[in-house]
C-alpha positions in Angstrom: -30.4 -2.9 -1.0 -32.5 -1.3 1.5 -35.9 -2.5 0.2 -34.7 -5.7 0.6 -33.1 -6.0 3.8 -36.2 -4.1 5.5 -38.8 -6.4 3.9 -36.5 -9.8 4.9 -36.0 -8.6 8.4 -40.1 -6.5 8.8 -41.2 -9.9 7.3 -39.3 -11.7 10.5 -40.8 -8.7 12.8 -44.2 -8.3 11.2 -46.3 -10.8 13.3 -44.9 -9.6 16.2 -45.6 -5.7 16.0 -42.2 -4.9 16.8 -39.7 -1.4 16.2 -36.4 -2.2 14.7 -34.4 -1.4 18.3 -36.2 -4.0 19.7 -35.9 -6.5 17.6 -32.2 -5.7 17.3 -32.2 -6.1 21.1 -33.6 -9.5 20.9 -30.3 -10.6 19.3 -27.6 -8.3 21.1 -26.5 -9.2 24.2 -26.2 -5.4 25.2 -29.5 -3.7 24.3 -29.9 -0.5 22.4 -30.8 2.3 24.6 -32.6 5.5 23.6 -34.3 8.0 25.3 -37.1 8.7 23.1 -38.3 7.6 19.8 -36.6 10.6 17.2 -34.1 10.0 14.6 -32.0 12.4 17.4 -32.1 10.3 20.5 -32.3 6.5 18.7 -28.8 7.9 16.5 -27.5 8.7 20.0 -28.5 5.6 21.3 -26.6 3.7 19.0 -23.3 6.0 19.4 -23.8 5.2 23.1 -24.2 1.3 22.2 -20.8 -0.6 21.0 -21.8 -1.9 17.7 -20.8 2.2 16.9 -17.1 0.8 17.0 -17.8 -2.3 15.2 -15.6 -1.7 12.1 -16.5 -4.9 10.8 -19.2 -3.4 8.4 -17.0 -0.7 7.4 -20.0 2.0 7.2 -20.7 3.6 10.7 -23.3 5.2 12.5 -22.4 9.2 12.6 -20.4 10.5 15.7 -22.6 12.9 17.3 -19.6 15.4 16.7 -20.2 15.4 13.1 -24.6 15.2 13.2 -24.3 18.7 11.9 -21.3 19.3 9.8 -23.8 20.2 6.5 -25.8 23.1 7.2 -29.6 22.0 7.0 -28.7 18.0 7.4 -28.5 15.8 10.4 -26.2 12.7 9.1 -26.9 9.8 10.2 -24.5 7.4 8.5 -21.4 7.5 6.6 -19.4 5.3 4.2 -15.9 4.3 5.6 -14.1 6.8 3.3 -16.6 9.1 3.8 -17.5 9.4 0.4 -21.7 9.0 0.5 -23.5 10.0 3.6 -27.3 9.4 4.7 -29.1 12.2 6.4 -32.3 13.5 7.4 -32.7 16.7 7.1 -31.9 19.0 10.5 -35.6 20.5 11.2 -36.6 16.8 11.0 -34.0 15.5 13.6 -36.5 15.6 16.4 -39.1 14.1 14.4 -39.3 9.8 14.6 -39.8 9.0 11.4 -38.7 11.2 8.8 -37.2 10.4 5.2 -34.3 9.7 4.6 -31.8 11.0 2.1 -28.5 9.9 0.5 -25.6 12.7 -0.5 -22.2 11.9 -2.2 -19.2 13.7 -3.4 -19.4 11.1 -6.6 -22.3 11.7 -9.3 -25.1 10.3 -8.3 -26.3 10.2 -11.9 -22.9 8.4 -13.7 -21.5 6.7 -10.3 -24.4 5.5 -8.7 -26.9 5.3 -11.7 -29.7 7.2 -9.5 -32.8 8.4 -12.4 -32.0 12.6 -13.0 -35.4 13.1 -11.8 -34.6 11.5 -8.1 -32.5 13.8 -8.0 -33.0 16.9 -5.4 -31.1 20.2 -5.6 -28.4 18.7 -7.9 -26.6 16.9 -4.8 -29.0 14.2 -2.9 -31.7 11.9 -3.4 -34.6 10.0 -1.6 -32.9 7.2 -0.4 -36.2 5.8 1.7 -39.1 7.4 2.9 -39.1 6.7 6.4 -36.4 6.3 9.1 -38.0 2.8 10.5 -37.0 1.5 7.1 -33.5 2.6 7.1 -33.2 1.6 10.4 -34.4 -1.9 9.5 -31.5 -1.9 7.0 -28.7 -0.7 9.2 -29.3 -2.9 12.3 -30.0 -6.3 10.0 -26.6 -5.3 8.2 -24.9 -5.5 11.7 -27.0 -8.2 12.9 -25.5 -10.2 10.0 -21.6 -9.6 10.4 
């Protein structure tokens, strides 16, 4: 799901050479605002920005309140049930574009079907090697409800 959304929407952006924020901007009628380009700031800038209480998508973009509720993670995103979150880890949050991993409290073997060898420390996996890419995925998801 990822993949797919950040190749359809990069595709759209590739000729023009353009970050994920500002092609999100293009479309939103209140731009995205962030001070600086790490995972850090941009996540703050979309808390500050009011697609953060669009419910609509049912996933949401982490309150700042709850970055660092897992010791060693900064989450990023969470499920509406809170059931799978997506998080890079904390000694990365200052970095612009680190990986980005995916945690559950379901298997991530049985429940989500992720290979056993994906599988890192028994309780998260790779879920997309850069934050640009996940970023493609979670503004196109809003940009299409």
């Amino acid at each position: 799901m990822v993949n797919s959304t950040y190749y359809m929407l990069r595709q759209k952006g590739a000729g023009l050479d353009i970050s994920p924020i500002d092609y999100f901007n293009q479309w939103s009628t209140i731009p995205i605002r962030s001070a600086c380009s790490s995972v850090l700031a941009t996540i703050d800038g979309l808390n500050a920005h009011p697609l953060a209480t669009d419910i609509t998508a049912q996933d949401y973009v982490m309150p700042s309140k709850r970055y660092f509720e897992s010791p060693g993670r900064f989450r990023i995103y969470g499920e509406n049930q809170d059931v799978f979150y997506c998080f890079v880890l904390q000694a990365e949050a200052d970095a612009s574009n680190p990986p980005v991993y995916f945690e559950s409290c379901l298997d991530l073997i049985t429940d989500y079907g992720i290979d056993p060898d994906s599988i890192i420390d028994n309780d998260h996996a790779l879920i997309t090697p850069t934050f640009e890419r996940f970023l493609w995925h979670i503004l196109g998801h809003q940009l299409c409800l």
